[in-house]
Residue, then its C-alpha position, 0 to 999 in steps of 0.5 A: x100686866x100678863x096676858x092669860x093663857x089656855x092650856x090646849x091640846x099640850x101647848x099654852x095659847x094667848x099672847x094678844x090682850x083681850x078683857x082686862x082683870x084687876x085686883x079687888x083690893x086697890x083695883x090695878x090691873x093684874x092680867x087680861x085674858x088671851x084674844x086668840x080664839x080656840x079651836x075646840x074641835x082640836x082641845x076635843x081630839x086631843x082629849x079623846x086621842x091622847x088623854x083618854x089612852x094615856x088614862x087608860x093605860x092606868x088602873x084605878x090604883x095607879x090613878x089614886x097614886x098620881x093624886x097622891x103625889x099631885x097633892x103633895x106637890x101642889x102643898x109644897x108649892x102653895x105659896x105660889x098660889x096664896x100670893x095670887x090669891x091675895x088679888x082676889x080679895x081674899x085674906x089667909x084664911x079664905x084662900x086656905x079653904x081654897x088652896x089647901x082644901x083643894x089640895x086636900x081634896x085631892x089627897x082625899x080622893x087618893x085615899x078614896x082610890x086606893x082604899x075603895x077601888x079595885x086593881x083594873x077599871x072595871x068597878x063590881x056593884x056585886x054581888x051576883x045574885x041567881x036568875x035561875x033555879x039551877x044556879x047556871x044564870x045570874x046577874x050582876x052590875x058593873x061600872x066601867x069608864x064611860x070613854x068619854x070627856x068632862x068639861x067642868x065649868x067653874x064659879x070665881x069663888x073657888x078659883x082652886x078648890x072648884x077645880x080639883x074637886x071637881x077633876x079628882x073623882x073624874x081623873x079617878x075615873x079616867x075621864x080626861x078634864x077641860x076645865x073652864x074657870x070663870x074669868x074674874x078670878x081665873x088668873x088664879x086657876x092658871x097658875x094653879x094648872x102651870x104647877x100641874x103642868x110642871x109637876x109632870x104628874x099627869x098624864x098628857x091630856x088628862x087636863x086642859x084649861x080653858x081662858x075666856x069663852x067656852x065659844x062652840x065647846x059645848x055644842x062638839x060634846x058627845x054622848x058619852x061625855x059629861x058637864x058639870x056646872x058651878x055658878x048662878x040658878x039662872x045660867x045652869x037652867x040655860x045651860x040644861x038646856x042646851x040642844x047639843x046637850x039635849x040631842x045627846x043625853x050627855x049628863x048635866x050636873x049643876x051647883x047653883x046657888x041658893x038661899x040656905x038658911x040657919x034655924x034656931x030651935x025654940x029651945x035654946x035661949x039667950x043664957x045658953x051656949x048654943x045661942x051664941x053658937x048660932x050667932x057666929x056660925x050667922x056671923x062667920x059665914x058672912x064674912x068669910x071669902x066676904x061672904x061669896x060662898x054657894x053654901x053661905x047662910x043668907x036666911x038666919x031663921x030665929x023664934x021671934x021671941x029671940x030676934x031682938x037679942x040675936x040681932x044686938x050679939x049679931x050687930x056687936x060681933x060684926x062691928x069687931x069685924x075689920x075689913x081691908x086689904x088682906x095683907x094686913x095682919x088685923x084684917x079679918x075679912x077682903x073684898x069681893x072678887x070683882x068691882x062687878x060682883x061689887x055692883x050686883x051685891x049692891x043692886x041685890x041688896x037694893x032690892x031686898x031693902x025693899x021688903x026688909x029693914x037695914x039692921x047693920x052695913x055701911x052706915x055703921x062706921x064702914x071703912x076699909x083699912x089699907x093702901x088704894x082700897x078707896x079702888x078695891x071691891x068692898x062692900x060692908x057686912x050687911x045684915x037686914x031684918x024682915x019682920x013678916x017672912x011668910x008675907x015677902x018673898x025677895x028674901x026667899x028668891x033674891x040672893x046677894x052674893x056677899x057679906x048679906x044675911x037676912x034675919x027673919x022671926x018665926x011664931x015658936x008656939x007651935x015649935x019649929x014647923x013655922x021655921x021650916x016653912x021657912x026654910x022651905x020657901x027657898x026651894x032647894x038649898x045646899x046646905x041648912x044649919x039646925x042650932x038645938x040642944x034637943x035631939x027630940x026637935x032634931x028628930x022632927x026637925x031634921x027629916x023634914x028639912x032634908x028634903x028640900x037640903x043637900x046638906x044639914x049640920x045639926x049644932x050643939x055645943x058637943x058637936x062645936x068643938x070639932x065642926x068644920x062648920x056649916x059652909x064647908x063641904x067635905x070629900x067625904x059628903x055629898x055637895x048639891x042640892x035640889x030645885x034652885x040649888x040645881x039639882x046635882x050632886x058631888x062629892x060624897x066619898x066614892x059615889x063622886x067617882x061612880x058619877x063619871x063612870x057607866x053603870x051597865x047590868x050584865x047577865x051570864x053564868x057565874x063562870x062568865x060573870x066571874x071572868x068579865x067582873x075579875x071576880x069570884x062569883x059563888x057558883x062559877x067553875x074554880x081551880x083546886x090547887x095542890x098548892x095551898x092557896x096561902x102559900x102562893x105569893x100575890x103574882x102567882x095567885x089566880x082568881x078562882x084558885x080554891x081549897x076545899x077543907x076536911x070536915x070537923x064535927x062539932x061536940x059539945x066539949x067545942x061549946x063549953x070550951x069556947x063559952x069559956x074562953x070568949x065569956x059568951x054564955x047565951x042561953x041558947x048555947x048552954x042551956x038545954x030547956x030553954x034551946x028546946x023551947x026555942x025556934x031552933x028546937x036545941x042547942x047550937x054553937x056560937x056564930x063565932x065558934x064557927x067562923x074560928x073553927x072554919x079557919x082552923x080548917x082553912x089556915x096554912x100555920x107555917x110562914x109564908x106569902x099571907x101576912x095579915x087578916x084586917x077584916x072581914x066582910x059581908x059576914x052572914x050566920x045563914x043556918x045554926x050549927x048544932x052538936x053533932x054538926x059536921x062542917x068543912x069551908x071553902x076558901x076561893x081567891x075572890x078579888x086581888x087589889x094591887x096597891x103598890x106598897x112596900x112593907x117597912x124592909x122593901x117588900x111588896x105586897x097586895x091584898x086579896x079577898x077571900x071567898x069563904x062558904x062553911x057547909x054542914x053534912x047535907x051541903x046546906x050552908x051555915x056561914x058566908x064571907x070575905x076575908x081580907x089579907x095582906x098577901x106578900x108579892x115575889x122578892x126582887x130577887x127572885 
């Protein structure tokens, strides 16, 4: 049996047994955790002193890279943690939502950096915006890393995916991790960090991990460090609380558990397809990682109408399920983590039998298929029925953490408000699934929910084909909830990552907000160049570096000539009496016409270090251009972003934004944007 190690200050510590771990299949020992006791004091210094440097001596592009490639290792090493995985009862396909999703996760927030975050550790929340009649004061916002640490505190379900979701976005945001799993699984975390380790990838002291206890962590934290929860209600209330964490307003992010729910909307009826689609959303989020999931359906909301036919399909579906030692080809859903999970899933369930009725369980027929599972933490796919929601609260208040769902009819004569009465009685959830083929009940319905949901999945056959369903939370969407469900927020794209950085308002004048952002701020002093900008590789462009063009007058020839090639005719380009009759008293050109005419005045045509132009941002039409109109644009190098990419023939390359401003003859501004462009770097040889 092995003994567990933690991961601190760049050394593994434990070789002394302490709490014994056994496997939730046949229940044999499988590792214990270390008796050697940490010093906290010590996992903190190392993160501040060595960590925290090593970070910062990145940019956001260099970490997004180190993601990149941790991700690409850890696939490549997956079958390492899928047989350990296998101990905590989980089959395949629940470790794949654990072990590739959290490898995903990491190439996700990878993308994430390098598409969305600047070259630097300075985030511009721009634009900059005046203070003053005269242009010499502004403000603006920016993020910066908060130089702190993350102690992240994990639940036993997600041994791998509640870790790297949780470290991706801090790690991007240079925030250097301990990380604490809880302890039933977490001999499962420990191999994944030993990969990490022997990756080399990471930075030192970008990532600790705890074995056991967080004994006096907590209480050694300092204000610029951040805790994220993921676990029961009841612990991350306790936690919130903690007079360290009080003392010092370091932010406390949970994940709890809740009571989410699944409507089914008057609408749909037994001979639809939806009706079947609800049946087996119910159906798969109980018996996936055996229904220990956060995001779990555990209230299936229906019209009361309907409640006898979806209870039989239910019943029918879940009898097909078959449940035993992962191992086994035909097994189709595991045990629970632990024989103590085993037992609370039990009394949970105890008690909801006090006000609900059994519809399905062990009764009918439960029998786990495999060698030793007679020692394993299994429990029968449990549905219960209570008939009179609105009058019994345990349903709404008790959840247990297992393959347990509870149906409940609602009085459909007056719509779905009942329904979301409901819903709302489990004050705060994560995730709700809405089953309608109306968007007219969507649309009611939807806005409603959203405010006691982090997260809600409307389905309806179109959606089906490709949904990832209603338990999975995506990078690219936020995962949290509020009340019970505690309140916090992850994931969600780039905000993930802005949650571990200081957001700061800074006032200056433009020439100063440009210097401190790294960016172009309209009104701040710029360089002229002799050089045209375009024809300067990357290294050698400068923020601020400027072209002002010469002007070109606009003729009505310009207008016939464009309508003609782009097929735009709009009345107010062509036709003289209803322009006159308009706001705008007259013909003007087309939006467009300006925007391409202001890079005929800008483009160097020749060959050079500018590639490519693959967007543009920002783009406002701010005063209409009429025949006679003289125009002339400034072109001012904004932002550069190095992404350290190589085109197919080797070069290097960055991309850079362009400020533009198109003026008229009396200097009033008729047009603004970005522009993005590939933009060569130096030839090695050179």
């Amino acid at each position: 049996m092995t003994t567990l190690q933690s991961y601190i200050a760049g050394r593994w510590i434990g070789k002394e047994s302490a709490q014994q771990l056994r496997s939730a299949v046949n229940g044999q020992p499988v590792a214990s955790t270390h008796a050697e006791a940490i010093d906290f004091a010590e996992a903190l210094n190392h993160a501040r002193r060595t960590g925290l440097p090593a970070l910062m001596a990145l940019d956001f592009q260099q970490r997004s890279e180190r993601l990149k490639a941790l991700a690409k290792y850890l696939a490549a090493n997956k079958e390492t943690l899928y047989a350990i995985s296998a101990h905590t009862g989980a089959t395949r396909a629940d470790s794949w939502i654990d072990i590739e999703g959290g490898a995903g996760t990491l190439s996700a927030y990878a993308g994430i950096g390098t598409n969305e975050l600047p070259s630097g550790n300075l985030v511009h929340e721009g634009p900059a915006f005046p203070l003053g009649k005269k242009g010499g004061f502004a403000g603006t916002h920016i993020l910066v890393p908060r130089g702190g640490v993350a102690v992240h505190i994990n639940a036993f379900n997600f041994p791998v995916w509640g870790l790297l979701e949780k470290f991706a976005p801090s790690f991007l945001a240079g925030m250097p991790c301990i990380g604490k799993p809880a302890t039933a699984t977490s001999y499962v975390t420990e191999a994944l960090v030993r990969l990490i380790v022997q990756s080399g990838i990471l930075p030192e002291g970008s990532l600790q991990l705890v074995v056991g206890g967080t004994g006096d962590l907590l209480d050694r934290l300092e204000g610029p460090d951040v805790v994220t929860f993921t676990g029961s209600a009841d612990t991350a209330a306790r936690l919130r609380v903690h007079p360290n964490l009080v003392r010092h307003s370091i932010p406390f992010n949970a994940e709890a558990d809740s009571l989410n729910c699944a409507i089914l909307a008057p609408d749909v009826t037994p001979d639809d397809e939806e009706f079947d689609l609800f049946v087996k959303e119910v159906a798969r989020e109980m018996t996936i990682k055996a229904g220990q999931k956060c995001t779990a359906i555990r209230r299936a909301i229906v019209p009361r109408q309907h409640l006898d036919a979806v209870a039989e399909r239910l019943r029918a579906r879940l009898a097909k399920t078959v449940v035993g030692d992962p191992s086994r080809e035909e097994v189709r859903m595991g045990a629970l983590a632990s024989h103590a999970q085993k037992s609370d899933v039990a009394d949970r369930v105890a008690t909801l039998l006090q006000g609900a009725e059994l519809v399905y369980g062990e009764r009918d027929g439960f029998s786990p298929v495999g060698d030793g599972v007679s020692e394993g933490a299994f429990f029968a796919p449990t549905l219960l029925l209570s008939r009179k929601p609105l009058e019994h609260d345990a349903a709404h208040d008790v959840e247990a953490f297992g393959p347990v769902s509870t149906l409940m009819p609602y009085d459909s004569t007056d719509g779905i408000d009942e329904a979301l009465a409901l819903a709302a009685r489990g004050r705060g959830s994560l995730v709700g699934t809405l089953v309608t083929r109306d968007p007219a009940i969507a649309a009611k319905a939807i806005p409603v929910a959203a405010a006691w949901h982090g997260r809600l999945l409307v389905l309806d056959r179109e959606a089906a084909a490709e949904s990832t369903g209603h338990g999975s939370p995506l990078p690219q969407l936020k995962h949290g909830g509020p009340g019970r469900a505690g309140g916090g927020e992850e994931l969600g794209g780039l905000r993930a990552v802005k949650h571990y950085l200081q957001r700061a308002a800074v006032q200056g004048s433009p020439t100063m907000l440009a210097a401190i952002t790294g960016e172009h701020v309209r009104g701040a002093a710029v360089r002229e160049s002799e050089v045209h900008p375009f024809r300067r590789y990357f290294e050698d462009l400068r923020i601020g570096d400027s072209l002002l063009t010469h002007r070109r007058t606009v003729g009505e020839a310009d207008i016939v000539a464009f309508g003609g090639i782009s097929g735009d005719y709009f009345y107010m380009h062509f036709d003289e009496v209803a322009a006159k009759e308009s706001p705008f008293g007259k013909r003007i050109a087309h939006g467009y016409f300006v925007l391409s005419a202001a890079a005929g005045l800008f483009v160097s045509p020749a060959p050079g270090p500018v590639l490519a132009n693959y967007g543009l941002d920002t783009l406002r039409f701010v005063k209409p251009v009429g025949i006679g109109d003289t125009i002339r644009a400034r072109l001012t190098c904004k932002r550069k972003i190095d992404r350290n990419k190589k085109d197919a023939s080797g070069q290097g390359q960055g991309v850079v934004a362009w400020d533009v401003e198109v003026t008229n003859q009396d200097g009033e501004l008729v047009a603004s944007y970005d522009i993005l462009t590939l933009v060569s770097k130096k030839p090695e040889s050179t």
